[in-house]
N, C-alpha and C positions, 0 to 999 in steps of 0.2 A: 565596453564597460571598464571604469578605473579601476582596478583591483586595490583595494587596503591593506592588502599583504605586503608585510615589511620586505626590504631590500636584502637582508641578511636571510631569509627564508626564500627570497623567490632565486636566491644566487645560486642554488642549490641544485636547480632544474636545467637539465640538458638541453639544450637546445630543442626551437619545435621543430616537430617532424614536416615533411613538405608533403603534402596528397601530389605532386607531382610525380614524372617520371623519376626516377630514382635507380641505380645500378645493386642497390641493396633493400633490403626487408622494412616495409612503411611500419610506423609507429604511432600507435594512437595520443592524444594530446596528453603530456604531463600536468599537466596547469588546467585547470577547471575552467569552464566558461563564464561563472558567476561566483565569485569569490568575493569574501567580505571576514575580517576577521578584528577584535581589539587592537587596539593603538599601544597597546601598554606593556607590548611581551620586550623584555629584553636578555632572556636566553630562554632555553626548551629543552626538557625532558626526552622528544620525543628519540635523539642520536642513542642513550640507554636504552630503550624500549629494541631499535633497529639491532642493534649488538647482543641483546638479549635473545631476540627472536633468531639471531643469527646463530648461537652457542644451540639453541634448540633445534635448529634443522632445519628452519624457516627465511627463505632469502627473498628480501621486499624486493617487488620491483621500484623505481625512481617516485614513478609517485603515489605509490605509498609510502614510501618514507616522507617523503614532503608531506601528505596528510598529516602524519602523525607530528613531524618536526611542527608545522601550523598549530595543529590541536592542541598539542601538548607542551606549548609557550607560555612559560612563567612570567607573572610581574617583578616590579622592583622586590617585592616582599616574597617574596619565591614563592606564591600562591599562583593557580592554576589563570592567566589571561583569559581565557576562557572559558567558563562558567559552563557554556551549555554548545555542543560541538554537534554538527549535520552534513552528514554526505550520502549526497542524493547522486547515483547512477544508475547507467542500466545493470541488466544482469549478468551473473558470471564476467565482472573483471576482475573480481578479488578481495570485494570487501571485507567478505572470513577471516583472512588475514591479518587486516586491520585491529579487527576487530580480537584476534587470537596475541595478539603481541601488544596490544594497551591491557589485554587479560594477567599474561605473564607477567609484565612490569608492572602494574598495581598489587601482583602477586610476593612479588620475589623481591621486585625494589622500591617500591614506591610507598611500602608500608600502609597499603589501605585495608581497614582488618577487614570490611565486608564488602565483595562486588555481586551487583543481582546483574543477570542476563534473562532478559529475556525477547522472544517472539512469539508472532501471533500464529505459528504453527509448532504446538510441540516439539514435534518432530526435526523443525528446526534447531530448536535449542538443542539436543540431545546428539544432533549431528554434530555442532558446533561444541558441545562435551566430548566427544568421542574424539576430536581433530586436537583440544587443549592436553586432553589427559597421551594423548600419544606423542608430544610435545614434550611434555614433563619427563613421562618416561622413557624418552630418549636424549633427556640430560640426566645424566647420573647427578651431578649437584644440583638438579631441584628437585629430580624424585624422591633424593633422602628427604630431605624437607616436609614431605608430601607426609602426613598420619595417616588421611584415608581418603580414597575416591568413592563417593557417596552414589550409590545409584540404588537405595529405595523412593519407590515412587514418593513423590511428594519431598524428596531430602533429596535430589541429587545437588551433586556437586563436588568443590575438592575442598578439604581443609588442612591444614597445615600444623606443623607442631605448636608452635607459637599462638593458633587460635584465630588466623588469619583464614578466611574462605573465599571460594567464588560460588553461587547457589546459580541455580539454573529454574528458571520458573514460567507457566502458560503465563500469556495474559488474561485478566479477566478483570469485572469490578473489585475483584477481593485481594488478588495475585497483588505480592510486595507490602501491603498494610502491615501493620507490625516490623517491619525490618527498618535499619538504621547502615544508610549503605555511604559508601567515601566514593565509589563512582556505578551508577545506572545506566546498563547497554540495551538502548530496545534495538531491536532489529528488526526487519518488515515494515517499516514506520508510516508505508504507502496504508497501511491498514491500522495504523495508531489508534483507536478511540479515544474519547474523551473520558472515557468511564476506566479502562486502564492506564490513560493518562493521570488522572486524581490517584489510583491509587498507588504507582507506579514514584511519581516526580515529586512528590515531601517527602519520601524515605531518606535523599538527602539532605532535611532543606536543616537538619538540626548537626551537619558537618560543616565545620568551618571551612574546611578547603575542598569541595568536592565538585564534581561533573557529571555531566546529562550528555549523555550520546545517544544520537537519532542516525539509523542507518537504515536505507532503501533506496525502491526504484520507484519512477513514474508509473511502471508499465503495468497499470492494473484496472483502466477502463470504469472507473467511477472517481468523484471527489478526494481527495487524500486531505484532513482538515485539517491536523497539526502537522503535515509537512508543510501545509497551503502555511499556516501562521510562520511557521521560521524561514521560509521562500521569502514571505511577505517581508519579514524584519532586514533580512538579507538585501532585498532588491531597495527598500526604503532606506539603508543605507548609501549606497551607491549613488541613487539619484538624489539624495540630500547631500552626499559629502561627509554625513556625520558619520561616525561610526557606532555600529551595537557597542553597546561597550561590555556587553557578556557573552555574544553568539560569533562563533566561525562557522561559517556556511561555504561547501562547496560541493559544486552542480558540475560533472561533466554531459551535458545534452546540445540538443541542437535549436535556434530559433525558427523556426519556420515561418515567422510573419517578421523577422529581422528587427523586432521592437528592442532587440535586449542585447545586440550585436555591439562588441563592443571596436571602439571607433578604432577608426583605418580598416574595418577588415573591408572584404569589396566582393566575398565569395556569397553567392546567394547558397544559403542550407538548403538545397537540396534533398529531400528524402532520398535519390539513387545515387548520390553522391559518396565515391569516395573519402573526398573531404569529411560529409559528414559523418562517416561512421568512424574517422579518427575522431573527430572532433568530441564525439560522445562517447567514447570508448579507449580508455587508458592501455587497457590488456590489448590492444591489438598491437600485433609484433611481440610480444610475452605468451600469452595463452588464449588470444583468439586472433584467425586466418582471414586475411581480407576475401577474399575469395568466396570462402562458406561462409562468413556470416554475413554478406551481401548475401547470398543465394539463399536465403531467411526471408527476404521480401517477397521473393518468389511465391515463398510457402504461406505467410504468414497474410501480404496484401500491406498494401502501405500503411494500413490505420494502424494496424497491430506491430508492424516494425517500428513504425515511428515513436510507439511508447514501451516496446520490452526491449528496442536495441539505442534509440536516437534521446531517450528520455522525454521524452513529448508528454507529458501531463497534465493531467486538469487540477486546477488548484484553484479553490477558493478564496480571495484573494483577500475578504476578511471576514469571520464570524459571524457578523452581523450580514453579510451575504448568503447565510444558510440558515433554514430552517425558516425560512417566511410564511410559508403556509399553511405547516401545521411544528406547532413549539415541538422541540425536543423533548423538556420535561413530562408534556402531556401524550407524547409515543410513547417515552420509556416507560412509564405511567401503568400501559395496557399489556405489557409483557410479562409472557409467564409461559414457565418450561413447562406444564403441564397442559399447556391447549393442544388440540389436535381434534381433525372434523369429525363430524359422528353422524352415521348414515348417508344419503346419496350426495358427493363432490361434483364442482366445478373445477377445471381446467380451462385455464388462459395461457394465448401465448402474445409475447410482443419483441420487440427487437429497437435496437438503434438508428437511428436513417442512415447512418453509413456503413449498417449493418457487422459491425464489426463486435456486437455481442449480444446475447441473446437470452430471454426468461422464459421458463414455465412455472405460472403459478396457481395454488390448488386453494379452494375456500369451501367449507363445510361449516354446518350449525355446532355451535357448541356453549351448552351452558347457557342455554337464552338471547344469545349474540352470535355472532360469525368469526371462524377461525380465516385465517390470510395467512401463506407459506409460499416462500417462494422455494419449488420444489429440485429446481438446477437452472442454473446461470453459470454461461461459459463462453468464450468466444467465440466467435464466430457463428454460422448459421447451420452448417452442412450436417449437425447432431441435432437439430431438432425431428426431423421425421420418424428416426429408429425411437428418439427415446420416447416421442409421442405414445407410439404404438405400445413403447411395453409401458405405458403408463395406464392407456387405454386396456389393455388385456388384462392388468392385475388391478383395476379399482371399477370399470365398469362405470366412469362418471355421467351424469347425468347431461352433461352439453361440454362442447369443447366454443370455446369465442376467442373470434381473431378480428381485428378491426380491419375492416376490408380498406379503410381508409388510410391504413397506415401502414409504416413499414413491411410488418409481415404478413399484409394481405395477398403479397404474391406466395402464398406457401398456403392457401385457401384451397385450392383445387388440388393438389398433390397431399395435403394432407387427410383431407375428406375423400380422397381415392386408396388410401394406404390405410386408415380406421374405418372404413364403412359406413361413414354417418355425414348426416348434412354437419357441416360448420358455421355455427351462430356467427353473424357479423351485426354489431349494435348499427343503428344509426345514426347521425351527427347528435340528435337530440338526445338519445340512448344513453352517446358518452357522454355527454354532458350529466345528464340524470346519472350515473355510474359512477361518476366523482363524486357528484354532489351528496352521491348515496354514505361512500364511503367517508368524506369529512363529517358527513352526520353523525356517521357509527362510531368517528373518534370522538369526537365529541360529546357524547352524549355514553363514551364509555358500554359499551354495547360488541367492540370487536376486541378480537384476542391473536397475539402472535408469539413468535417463541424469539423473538430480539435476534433477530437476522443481519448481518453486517448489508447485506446488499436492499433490502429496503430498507434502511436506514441512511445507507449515505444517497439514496435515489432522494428520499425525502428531505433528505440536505440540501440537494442539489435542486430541485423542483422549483417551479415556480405555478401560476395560471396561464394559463395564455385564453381569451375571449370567445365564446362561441354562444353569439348574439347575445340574450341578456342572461346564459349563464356561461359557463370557465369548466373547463380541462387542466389535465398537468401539461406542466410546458419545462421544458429545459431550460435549465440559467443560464447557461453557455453552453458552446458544442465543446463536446466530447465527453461532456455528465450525461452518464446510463441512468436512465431512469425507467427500464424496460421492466426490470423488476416490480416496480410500483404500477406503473400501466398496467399489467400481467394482472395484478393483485388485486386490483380495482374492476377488473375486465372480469376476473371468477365469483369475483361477489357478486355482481352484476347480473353472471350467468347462473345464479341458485335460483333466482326469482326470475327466468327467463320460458317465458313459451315454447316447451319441448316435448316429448316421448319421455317418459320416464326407463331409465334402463332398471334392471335388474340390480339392486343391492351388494354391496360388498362391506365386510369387513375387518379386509386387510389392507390398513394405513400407512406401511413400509415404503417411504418411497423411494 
């Protein structure tokens, strides 16, 4: 692929590393695989940010400063060339960093009175407070600066004499509304919604000069929808020629179907390849070991390395490719944090065909209709038996259904040996009737769920696929999970299924 990265930023970058034999220490690729950025920068911010973070105790590797020097490239009119900034890697090469030194310089010098951070794991954000404020206070000239480090719930953050803040915030649909911010860091952005995105991305849109940063990895085994759109604007640059003229995008990953390879290379990506774990991974030779994180594939099985170390993701490639068969509006529609089943559950389990992650989900009556929960979803397979069981010991559900026809119908007899009980398997016409059941129950406003990231983006990613004159869920492409929604559809199924009634329970803890 051509890169649009100006000649005075890409001079910056050391030479590439070779995957060949070498007398010294490999180095992962400084230079992104898919890089796309404005035509219009003629100098960059981002060398104060590098020197900033440098006075703090913080030393960028190469390319991370190159990110930043990209990102952070002014126009003629010394406003931000980039508008809206995405970097998409795997995990653990250093993004914190990034992300901790465009904090301090909008802090200290760049004069932006308000910056919001956020991710879709608290916990995150609060990590990434805990690493700024130990920053600060290990420069004596910013900690003076510093009025207060705010760490009441719901107000953290740091603010500054002058009135200047950085706020730290969950995402949610409400999380950032009311605020008026000069630049917006999401973080996690594989897990963006839409519904944090609206309230999230106007809090700048009333700053003349301000920025959108999207930071993540592929590696999360469902749909990712607003990384899918800035990939999409990204790659639609490239193969037009034109440039975004607001978005810098860059992807360190690897192609595995060589669609995206950019000309002259002649290395096939490989998933055990050397090659490609530089190729997707910047920190290697800085803070990750070729050796052990190769020997991650071991652990992990290709599917799962390919997307937490090689960036391999599923991305919807536009909008209108999601949500085809049952609207968005009319999901979010039926959600409510107050549902949960009442009296005797069903349990479904289902999996991925490459097995590489797996659902348990629980459906109970409630309120006239049927509650849908997906009760754990996690990679891999090897955790479904144990957790079956103490699922089974503490709810006493009423049937367990595994589609004997599908992926995890080999977990049929091992599981029905480990609970004591036969294992419902619908038949071809069953599932079909079990779909059909459940588009009824949205439809017709009758099912209730608690707004679940992973049946959401399954029913993002969903399509039908034909089973004679009625339809199943079917995957839109490989490597969209949609085990969650199969699961969910498979327990509602199993309420009204021919069984032995068990004994009652009502404790709903799951």
């Amino acid at each position: 692929m051509t890169s649009l990265v100006s000649e005075r930023s890409a001079g910056k970058l050391p030479p590439k590393p070779s995957a060949g034999p070498s007398d010294g220490p490999l180095y992962g690729a400084q230079r992104p695989r898919i890089l796309t950025a404005p035509p219009t920068q003629v100098s960059s911010a981002g060398q104060e940010a590098v020197d900033l973070a440098a006075r703090a105790g913080l030393k960028l590797d190469p390319w991370q400063q190159f990110v930043l020097d990209l990102a952070m490239a002014e126009n003629a009119e010394g406003g931000w060339a980039a508008e809206e900034v995405a970097i998409n890697l795997p995990r653990q090469n250093g993004k914190g960093a990034i992300i901790e030194a465009r904090v301090l310089w909008g802090l200290f010098i760049g004069g932006e009175k308000q910056i919001l951070l956020s991710a879709h794991e608290f916990k995150t954000a609060m990590s990434a407070m805990k690493r700024i404020e130990r920053l600060i206070r290990g420069c004596p000239d910013l900690h003076k600066r510093v009025k207060h480090y705010h760490k009441t719930v719901g107000r953290e953050g740091v603010e500054l004499h002058d009135g200047r803040e950085l706020r730290y915030i969950a995402r949610s649909s409400g999380s950032g509304r009311g605020f008026t911010a000069d630049c917006v860091i999401m973080d996690e952005c594989m897990v963006l919604g839409d519904d944090a995105m609206a309230a999230l991305a106007p809090t700048s849109d009333a700053v003349d000069n301000s920025q959108l940063w999207y930071l993540g990895s592929a590696g999360i085994g469902h749909p990712s929808v607003q990384m899918g759109r800035l990939r999409q604007r990204a790659l639609s640059a490239l193969e037009t020629g034109v440039p975004d003229p607001s978005l810098a995008y860059m992807e360190w990953s690897i192609d595995p179907h060589m669609d995206e390879c950019q000309p002259g290379c002649t290395e096939h990506d490989d998933v055990d390849s050397v090659a490609s774990l530089l190729k997707s991974n910047p920190a290697v030779g800085y803070r990750l070991q070729v050796e052990k994180t190769m020997n991650r594939r071991l652990t992990l099985g290709n599917a799962l390395y390919s997307r937490e170390r090689l960036g391999v993701g599923t991305y919807p490639a536009d909008a209108a490719e999601t949500w085809q068969v049952i609207g968005e509006d009319a999901w979010r529609a039926l959600a409510d944090a107050k549902s949960c089943p009442e009296g005797a559950v069903a349990f479904a389990i289902d999996m991925t065909p490459e097995r590489s992650h797996a659902a348990i989900a629980v459906a109970g009556a409630w309120r006239g209709g049927t509650h849908v929960e997906v009760v754990d979803h996690r990679p891999g397979t090897g955790w479904l038996i144990e957790r079956a069981k103490d699922l089974h010991a503490k709810h006493k559900p009423r049937v367990w259904v595994v589609d004997a026809g599908g992926p995890a119908g080999s977990l049929i007899v091992d599981l029905a040996e480990a609970l004591g009980v036969e294992i419902v398997s619908p038949k071809t016409r069953e599932v079909a009737q079990a779909t059909g059941q459940f588009y009824d129950a949205v439809i017709e406003q009758s099912l209730s769920h608690i707004d679940q990231a992973p049946l959401a983006t399954a029913l993002a990613g969903a399509q039908k696929r034909s089973l004679g004159e009625a339809w199943a869920w079917a995957r839109r492409s490989p490597g969209v999970d949609i085990s969650p929604l199969v699961a969910a559809t498979l327990a509602k199924w199993g309420l009204g299924a021919e069984v032995e009634e068990p004994v009652d329970t009502n404790n709903m803890v799951w």
